[in-house]
N, C-alpha and C positions, 0 to 999 in steps of 0.2 A: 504493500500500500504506500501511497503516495504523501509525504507531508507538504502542504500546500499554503501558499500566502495568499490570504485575501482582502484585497478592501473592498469596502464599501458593504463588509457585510451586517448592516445592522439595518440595511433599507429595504425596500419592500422586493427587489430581486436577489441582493445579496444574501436574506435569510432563507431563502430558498434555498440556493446554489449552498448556503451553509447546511442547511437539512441536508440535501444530497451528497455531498460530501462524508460529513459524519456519518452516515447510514452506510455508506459505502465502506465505511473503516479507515478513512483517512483520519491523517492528522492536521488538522486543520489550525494553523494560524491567521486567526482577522482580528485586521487591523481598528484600536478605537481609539476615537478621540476624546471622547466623552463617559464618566462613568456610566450611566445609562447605556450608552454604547455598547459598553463591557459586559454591563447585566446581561444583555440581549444577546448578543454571541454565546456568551459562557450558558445561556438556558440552554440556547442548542445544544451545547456539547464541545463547540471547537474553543480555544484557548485565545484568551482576549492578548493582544500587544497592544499597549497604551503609546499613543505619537501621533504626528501630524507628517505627513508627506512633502511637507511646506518645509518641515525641519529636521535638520540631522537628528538623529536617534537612532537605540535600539532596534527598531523596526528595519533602518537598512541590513544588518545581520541576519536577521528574519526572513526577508525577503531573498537575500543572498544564499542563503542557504536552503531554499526551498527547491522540491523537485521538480512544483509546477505555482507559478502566480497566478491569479482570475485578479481584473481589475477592473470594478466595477465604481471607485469611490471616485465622485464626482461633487459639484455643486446641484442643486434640484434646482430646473428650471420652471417649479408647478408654486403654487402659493403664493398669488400675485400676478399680475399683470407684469409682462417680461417686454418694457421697454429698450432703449438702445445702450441703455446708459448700463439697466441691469445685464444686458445681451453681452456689453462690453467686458463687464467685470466677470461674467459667465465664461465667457473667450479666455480672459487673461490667467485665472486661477487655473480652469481646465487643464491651459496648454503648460502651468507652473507645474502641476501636481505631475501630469502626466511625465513632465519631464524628469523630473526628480527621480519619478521612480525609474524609471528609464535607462537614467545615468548611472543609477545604482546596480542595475542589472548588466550593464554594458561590460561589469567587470566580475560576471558571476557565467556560470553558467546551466541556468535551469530547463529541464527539460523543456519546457514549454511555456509560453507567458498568453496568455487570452486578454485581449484588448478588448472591453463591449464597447462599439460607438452608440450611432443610433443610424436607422434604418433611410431620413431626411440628411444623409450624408448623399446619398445617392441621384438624391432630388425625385420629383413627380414623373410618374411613367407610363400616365391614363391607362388607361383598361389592359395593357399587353404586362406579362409578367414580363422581369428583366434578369438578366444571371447577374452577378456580383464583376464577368466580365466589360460589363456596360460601363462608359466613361460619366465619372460621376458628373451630376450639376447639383452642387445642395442647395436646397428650399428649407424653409418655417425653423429650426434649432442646427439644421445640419450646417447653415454656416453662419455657425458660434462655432460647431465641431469643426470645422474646415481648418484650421491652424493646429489645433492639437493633432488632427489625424496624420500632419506634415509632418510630424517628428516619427513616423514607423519608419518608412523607408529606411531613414539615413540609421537609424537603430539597426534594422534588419540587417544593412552593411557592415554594422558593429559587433555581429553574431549575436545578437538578442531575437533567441524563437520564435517572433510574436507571431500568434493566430488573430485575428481579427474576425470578431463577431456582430453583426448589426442587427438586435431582435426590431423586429415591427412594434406595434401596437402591443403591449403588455397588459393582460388584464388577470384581476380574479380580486381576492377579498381582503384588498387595500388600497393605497394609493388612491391615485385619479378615481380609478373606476369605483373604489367605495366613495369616495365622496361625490361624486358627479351623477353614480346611477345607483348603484346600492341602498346608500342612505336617502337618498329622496322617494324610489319606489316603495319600500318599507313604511316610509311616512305618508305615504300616497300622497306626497307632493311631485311637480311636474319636471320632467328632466328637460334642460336646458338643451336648443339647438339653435346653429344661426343657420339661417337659409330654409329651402323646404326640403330640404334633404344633404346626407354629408357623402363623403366621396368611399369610393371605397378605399380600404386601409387595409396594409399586411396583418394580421393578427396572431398572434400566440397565450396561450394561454400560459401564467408566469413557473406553474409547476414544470411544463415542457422547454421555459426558456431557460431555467433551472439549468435540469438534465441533458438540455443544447450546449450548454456553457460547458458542464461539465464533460461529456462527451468531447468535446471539441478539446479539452484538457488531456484527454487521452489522443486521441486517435487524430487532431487537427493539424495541418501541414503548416512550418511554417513560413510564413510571408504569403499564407494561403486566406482568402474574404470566404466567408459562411454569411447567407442570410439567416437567421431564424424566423420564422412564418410558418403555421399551418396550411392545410393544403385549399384552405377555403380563406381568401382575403374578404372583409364585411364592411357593411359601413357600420357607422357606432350607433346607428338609432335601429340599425336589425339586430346586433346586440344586447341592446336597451330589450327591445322587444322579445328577445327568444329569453331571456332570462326572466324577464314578466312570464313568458309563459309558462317557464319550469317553477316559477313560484305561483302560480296561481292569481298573480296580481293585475290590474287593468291598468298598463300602464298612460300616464298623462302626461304629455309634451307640451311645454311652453316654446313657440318658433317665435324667436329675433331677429332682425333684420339681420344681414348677412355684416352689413356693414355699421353695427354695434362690435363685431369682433373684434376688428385690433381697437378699438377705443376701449372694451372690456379684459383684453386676453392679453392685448398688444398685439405688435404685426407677426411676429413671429412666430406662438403659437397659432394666431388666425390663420396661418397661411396653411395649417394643416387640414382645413375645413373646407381648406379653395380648390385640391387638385388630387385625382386618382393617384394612388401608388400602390403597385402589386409589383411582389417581387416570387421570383421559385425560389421553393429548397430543394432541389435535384440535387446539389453537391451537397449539404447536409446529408441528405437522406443516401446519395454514394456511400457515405460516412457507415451506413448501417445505424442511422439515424431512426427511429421510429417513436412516434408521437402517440399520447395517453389521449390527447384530445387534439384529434386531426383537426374536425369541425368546433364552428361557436356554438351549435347544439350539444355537443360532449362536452365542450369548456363550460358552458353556461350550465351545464347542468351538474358538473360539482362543486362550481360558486354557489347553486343553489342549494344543494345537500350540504354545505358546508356549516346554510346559515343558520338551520335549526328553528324554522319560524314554522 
């Protein structure tokens, strides 16, 4: 078994990819910044390293001596309207953090290092799926990501393994998706949308972006792009709706003009309301990748089991 460095795991994908790990019999070190932090890893199982990525510390030994990295720790771009200025400082930390650890690996050598971007690295690709072959154009966060993502290459030249993983649309029973469709359906309040309809989006359920990450930790090439997406891309109000249906609820939409979003969201996140993106997993799934919930009808229906209502 594999001992493993990870950041970012105390957020709503890194405790995931924590559960899969431990269950797996790894040993898992994540990284925390904050006590709370630590509580939360150490529930899972894996072993909390107190530090900042910003700052030298124990944590680059950590790191350096690990078999395989997952890096998932980033700044959140949700909790507020993500103007230019926050877009800015979004960019600047990313491309800090990411380099940091980077640097510190350049002079280590671990089997494998998994870089998660986001999937708006690639830009909008209307209705056609795209391989990870496709020449990026980033849209809506993907470029905030565009600078950090410019530091792999020249790593990759440094012998640093990096896998690059971009999940789609992450959902299940946190984050975004409890706050925006969870928790309002429940209360039979209305779920929020701008337009009369949103576009479709790559989607994964966050259990299977999970065990993507981690797969990709074993078996991922490096200087090799993985999308993560299920094999059904959705938009987020068929979503909305299929998970009403597996709860039994009637769900209720409140439509806003399209152009309330970047005044509400900012430009950035609105722009992901503006335009199709469908990507394939064909090279995940080469991987010998396979998925617990292919479709948003399987995904939604263990968000629903999950809730206990």
């Amino acid at each position: 078994m594999a001992t493993v460095f990870l950041t970012g795991g105390s957020g709503f994908i890194g405790r995931h990819v924590a559960a899969e790990l431990v269950s797996g019999g790894h040993d898992v070190r994540a990284l925390a910044r904050s006590a709370e932090g630590a509580l939360a890893v150490e529930a899972i199982g894996a072993h909390a390293v107190h530090g900042d990525l910003l700052r030298a510390g124990s944590w680059q030994d950590e790191a350096a001596s690990a078999d395989w990295v997952i890096h998932l720790g980033s700044p959140s771009p949700f909790g507020g309207r993500l103007g230019s200025k926050r877009a800015e400082e979004y960019s600047r930390v990313r491309t800090a953090v990411d380099r940091a650890l980077f640097d510190t690996l350049a002079h280590a050598r671990p089997g494998r290092v998994v870089y998660v971007s986001g999937f708006s690295y690639y830009g909008a690709s209307g209705g056609t799926p795209i391989t990870e072959d496709a020449e990026p154009h980033p849209y809506a966060l993907g470029k905030v990501l565009a600078d950090a993502f410019d530091l792999v290459e020249p790593h990759l030249l440094m012998g640093v393994p990096i896998v690059c993983a971009f999940p789609g649309i992450v959902y299940g029973n946190g984050s975004w998706f409890a706050e925006h469709v969870i928790r309002p359906l429940l209360a039979g309040r209305p779920v929020v949308r701008f337009g009369r309809t949103t576009p479709l989006q790559p989607a994964i359920h966050v259990r299977d972006c999970a065990r993507a990450i981690v797969h990709l930790a074993q078996h991922g090439r490096a200087g090799g792009r993985y999308f993560l997406a299920n094999d059904q891309p959705a938009r987020l109000d068929e979503l909305a709706a299929e998970l009403a249906r597996q709860l039994g609820r009637r769900l209720r939409v409140l439509t806003l003009p399209r152009a309330l979003a970047p005044l509400l969201l900012g430009p950035l996140l609105a722009e992901y309301g503006e335009r199709d993106a469908v990507l394939s997993n064909a090279r995940l799934r080469a991987l010998g990748f396979s998925f617990l919930y292919p479709t948003i009808a399987d995904g939604a229906r263990e968000v629903a089991g999950g809730l206990h209502v």
